[in-house]
N, C-alpha and C positions, 0 to 999 in steps of 0.2 A: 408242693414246689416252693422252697424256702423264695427263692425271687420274686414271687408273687406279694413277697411281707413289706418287701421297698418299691417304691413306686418309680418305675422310671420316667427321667422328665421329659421323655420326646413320645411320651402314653399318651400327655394332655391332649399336645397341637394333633396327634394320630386320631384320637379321639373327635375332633372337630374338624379336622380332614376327614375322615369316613362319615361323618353324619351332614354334611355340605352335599354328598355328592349325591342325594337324591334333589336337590335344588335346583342342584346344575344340569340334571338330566332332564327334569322339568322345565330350564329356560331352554335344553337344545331343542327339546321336541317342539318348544312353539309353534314354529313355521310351518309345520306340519299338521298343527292343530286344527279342528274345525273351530272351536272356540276355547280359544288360550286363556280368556279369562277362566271358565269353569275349567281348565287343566292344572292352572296354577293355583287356586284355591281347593281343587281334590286333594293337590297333591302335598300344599302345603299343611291343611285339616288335619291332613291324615299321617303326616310322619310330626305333628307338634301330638298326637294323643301317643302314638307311637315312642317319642320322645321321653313321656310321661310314666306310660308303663315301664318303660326300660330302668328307668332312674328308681322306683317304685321295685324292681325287678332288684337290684343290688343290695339291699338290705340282706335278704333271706340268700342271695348268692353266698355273702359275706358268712352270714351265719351259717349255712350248711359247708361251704369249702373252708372252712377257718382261716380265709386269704385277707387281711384284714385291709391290704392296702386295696380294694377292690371300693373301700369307699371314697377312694378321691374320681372314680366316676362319675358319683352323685352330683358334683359341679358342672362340668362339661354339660351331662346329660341333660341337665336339668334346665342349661340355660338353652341347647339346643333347643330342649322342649319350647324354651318362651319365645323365642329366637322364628322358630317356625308358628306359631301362634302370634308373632307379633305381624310378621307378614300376611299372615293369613289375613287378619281382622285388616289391615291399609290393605290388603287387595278387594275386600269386600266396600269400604269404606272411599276408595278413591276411584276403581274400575267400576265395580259394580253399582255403588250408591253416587258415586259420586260428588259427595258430601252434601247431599243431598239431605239435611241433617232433620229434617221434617218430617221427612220418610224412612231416614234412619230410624228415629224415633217412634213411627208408628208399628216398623219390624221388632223391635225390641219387646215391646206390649203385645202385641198379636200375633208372633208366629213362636212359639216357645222353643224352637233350636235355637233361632237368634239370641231368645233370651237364655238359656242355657250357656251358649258360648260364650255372650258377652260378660258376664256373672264367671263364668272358670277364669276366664282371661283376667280381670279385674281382681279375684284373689292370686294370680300369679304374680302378678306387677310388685308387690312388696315383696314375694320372696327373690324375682331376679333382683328388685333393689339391695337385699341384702344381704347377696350371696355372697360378700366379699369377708376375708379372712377382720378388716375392720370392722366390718358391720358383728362380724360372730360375738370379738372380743366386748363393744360394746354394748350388746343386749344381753351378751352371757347365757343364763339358763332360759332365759326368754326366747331369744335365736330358735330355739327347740320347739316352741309352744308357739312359735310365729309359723315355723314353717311344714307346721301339721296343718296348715290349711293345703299344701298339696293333696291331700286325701279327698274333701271336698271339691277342689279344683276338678280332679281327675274321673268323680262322681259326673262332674258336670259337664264335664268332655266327651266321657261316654253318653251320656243322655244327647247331647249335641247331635253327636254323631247317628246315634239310633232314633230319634226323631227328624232326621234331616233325609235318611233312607224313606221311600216307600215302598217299593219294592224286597228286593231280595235284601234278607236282613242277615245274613251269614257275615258277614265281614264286622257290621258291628255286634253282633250277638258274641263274638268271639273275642273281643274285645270288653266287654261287660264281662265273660266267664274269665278271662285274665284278671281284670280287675279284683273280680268276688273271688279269687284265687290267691292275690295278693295282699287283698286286703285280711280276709280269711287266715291266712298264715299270723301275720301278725296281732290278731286277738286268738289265735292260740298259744300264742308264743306269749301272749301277756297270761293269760288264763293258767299257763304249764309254771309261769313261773309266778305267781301267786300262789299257788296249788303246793307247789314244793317248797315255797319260803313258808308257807303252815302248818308244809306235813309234820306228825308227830316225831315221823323220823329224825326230823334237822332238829326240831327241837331238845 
């Protein structure tokens, strides 16, 4: 689909219109909740790793559809992802902890989702700082090599998430198999194309 190759400009705000509306469906249910805190913190958790994969997800979209305009995605997506991880961590942090920051403190060392999450979070903040078309021009070939800590972020989101379950682990198992799927794709894709810049053939 040649229209796929230019992006159009009302893709962005569609894009952050359709990732909002799990937010909002999150704040209508409140009233109905038994406890809105742990509603709003499931829901938020789970669509910023959601977020994460997705954005992680367009890479190999790009590369297997040849749709090239598919990576102005990765902005939206991406900031969705911090966007929902940034709520998440103030609803844990003001509802739940209550800034209670002693105790905050003791959950970071002793329960390891907490420290998982708060460690993905904290490599995110530099990349939403610098997701701006100034910030790219400025770090140049850096920009690239900054914002491969997504990969670790994402590591650490799913860990979050599957140490945070005790019970039924299907939801994050499946999430960890996305991941090492996507992760996976791209060191083959580094590996096929080493492999062929050697082979004797090109040579």
């Amino acid at each position: 689909m040649a229209g796929l190759r230019h992006w159009p400009r009302w893709a962005t705000p569609l894009t952050w219109l359709i990732g909002l509306l799990p937010l909002g469906s999150a704040l209508w249910r409140l009233g109905e909740a038994v406890n809105p805190v742990e509603l709003l913190t499931r829901s938020t958790g789970t669509w910023a790793l959601t977020g994460l994969l997705l954005t992680l997800t367009i890479t190999p979209l790009r590369q297997l559809s040849g749709w090239p305009a598919l990576w102005h995605l990765r902005r939206p997506l991406g900031l969705l992802a911090f966007a929902y991880g940034l709520i998440h961590l103030l609803i844990y942090l003001l509802l739940d902890q209550q800034l209670d920051w002693a105790e905050i403190g003791r959950d970071v060392f002793k329960r390891p989702f907490i420290t998982a999450g708060m460690a993905g979070f904290v490599l995110l903040l530099p990349l939403a700082i610098t997701s701006t078309d100034g910030w790219m021009r400025r770090l140049k070939r850096r920009w690239g090599l900054l914002h491969r800590l997504v990969y670790p972020a994402a590591m650490l989101a799913v860990l979050h998430d599957l140490w945070l379950v005790k019970k039924d682990l299907t939801q994050p198992l499946i999430y960890a198999a996305a991941l090492a799927l996507l992760l996976g794709w791209r060191l083959w894709r580094r590996w096929h194309s080493a492999f062929h810049w050697h082979s004797p053939e090109r040579k």
